[in-house]
N, C-alpha and C positions, 0 to 999 in steps of 0.2 A: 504494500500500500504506500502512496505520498503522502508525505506527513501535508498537513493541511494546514492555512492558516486565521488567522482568527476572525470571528465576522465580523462586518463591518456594523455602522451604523442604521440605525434605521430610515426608510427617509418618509416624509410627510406625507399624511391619509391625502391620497384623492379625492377628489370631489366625484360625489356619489352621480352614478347615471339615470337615465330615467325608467323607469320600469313599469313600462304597458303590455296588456292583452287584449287580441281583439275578443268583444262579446258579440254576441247575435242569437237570432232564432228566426221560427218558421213558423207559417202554418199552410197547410193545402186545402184544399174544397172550398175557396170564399164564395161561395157561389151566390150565398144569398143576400141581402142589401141593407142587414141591420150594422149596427156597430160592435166591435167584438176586439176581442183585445189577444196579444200575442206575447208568450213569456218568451225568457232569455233562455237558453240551452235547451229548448223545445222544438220541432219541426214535425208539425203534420196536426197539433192540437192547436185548437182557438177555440174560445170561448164568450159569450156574450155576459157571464160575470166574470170581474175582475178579479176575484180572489182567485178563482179557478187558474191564474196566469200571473201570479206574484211569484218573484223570485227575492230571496235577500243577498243583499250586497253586504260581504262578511268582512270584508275590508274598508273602510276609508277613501275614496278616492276622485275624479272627476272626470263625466262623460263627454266626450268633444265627436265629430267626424262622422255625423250620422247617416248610414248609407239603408235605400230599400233599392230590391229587385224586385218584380213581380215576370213570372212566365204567362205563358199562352196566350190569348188575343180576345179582347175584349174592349168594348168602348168605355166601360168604367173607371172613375177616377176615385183615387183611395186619397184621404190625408190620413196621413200617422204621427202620432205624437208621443214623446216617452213623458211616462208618468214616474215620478216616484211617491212612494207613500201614499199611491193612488189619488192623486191630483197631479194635474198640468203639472211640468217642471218650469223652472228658473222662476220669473216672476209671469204674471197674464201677458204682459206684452209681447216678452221675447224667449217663448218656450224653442225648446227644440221641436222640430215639427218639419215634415212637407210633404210633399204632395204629385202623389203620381197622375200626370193627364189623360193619359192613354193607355190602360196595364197592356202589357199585350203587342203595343206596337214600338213606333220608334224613339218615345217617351215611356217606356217602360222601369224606368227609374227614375230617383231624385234624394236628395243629400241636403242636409243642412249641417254646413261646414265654421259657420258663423258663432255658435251659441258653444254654450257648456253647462254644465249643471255638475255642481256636487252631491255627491255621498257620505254620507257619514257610516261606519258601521253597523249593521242591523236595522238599516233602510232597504226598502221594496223598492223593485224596478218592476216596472211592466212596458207594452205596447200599446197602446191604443189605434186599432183603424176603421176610419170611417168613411162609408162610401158615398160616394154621389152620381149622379148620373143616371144611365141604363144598367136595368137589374143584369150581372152575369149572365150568361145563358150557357156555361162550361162552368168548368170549376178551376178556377183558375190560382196558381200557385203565386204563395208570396214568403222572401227573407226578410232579414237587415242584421244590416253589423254597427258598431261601433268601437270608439276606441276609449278602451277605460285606466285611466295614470293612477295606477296606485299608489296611494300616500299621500298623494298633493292636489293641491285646490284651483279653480278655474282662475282665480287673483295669482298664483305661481306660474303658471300659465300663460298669461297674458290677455285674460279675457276679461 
C-alpha cells in the first residue's frame, strides 16, 4: 500500500438546488356535460364530488407550469382549475386555471404558465373541469401535469 497523506480541509456547503416533481393525472369517458373534478396520480377516474378526487400534499411546496391535454375530437370546450383545500386556488382573481377550445382538434391543449399557488403540508389538491359548449358525443380522454418545488414558496420563486 502508499502511505497516504493527510486530509485536507473542508470547503464551504453549497448552495442547495432546486428540487421539483412533475404531478398530474387523468381521467377518460368525459362524455357527459356536468362539472366533475380530477385527482392527482389518478387516470381513468372522475368524479362529480370533490372529495371522491382529493389528494394530500404531504410536503410543503408550490405549484407553477400548468399543463392539460385532452384526446379524440370533439367540439367541447373544458376550463380546468386547480383547487386546493377545495376552493379556487391563489386569490379569485388570478387562480391557476385554462381553458381548452376545441378538445379534440388543433387546440387540444392549454397551460397557465403565469400563476403559482402554495402548499402547505397536509393540504388537498384537486382538479376541477368544466364544460361548455356541445355535449361530447364520444368519450373523450383528458390529463394534466404540473410542476411542484418542494420546500419553497411562489415569493422564492418569483411570482
Amino acid at each position: 500500500m502508499r502511505p497516504m497523506g493527510t486530509t485536507g480541509a473542508t470547503g464551504p456547503m453549497g448552495t442547495a438546488g432546486l428540487s421539483v416533481q412533475i404531478i398530474g393525472g387523468g381521467a377518460k369517458k368525459m362524455k357527459d356535460d356536468k362539472t366533475t373534478f380530477i385527482g392527482m396520480f389518478t387516470y381513468g377516474d372522475k368524479n362529480e364530488v370533490q372529495q371522491g378526487m382529493l389528494q394530500v400534499m404531504s410536503i410543503a411546496g408550490a405549484v407553477t407550469d400548468f399543463y392539460v391535454l385532452t384526446g379524440d375530437n370533439t367540439k367541447e370546450s373544458y376550463t380546468l382549475t386547480l383547487f386546493r383545500n377545495g376552493v379556487i386556488t391563489a386569490d379569485s382573481f388570478n387562480p391557476i386555471t385554462c381553458t381548452v377550445t376545441d378538445a379534440g382538434a388543433t387546440n387540444d391543449k392549454c397551460n397557465d404558465t403565469t400563476h403559482c399557488v402554495d402548499y402547505t403540508a397536509l393540504e388537498t389538491i384537486s382538479i376541477q373541469s368544466v364544460p361548455s359548449g356541445t355535449k361530447p358525443t364520444n368519450d373523450l380522454e383528458m390529463s394534466w401535469t404540473a410542476i411542484f418545488h418542494l420546500g419553497t414558496t411562489c415569493a422564492a420563486l418569483g411570482f
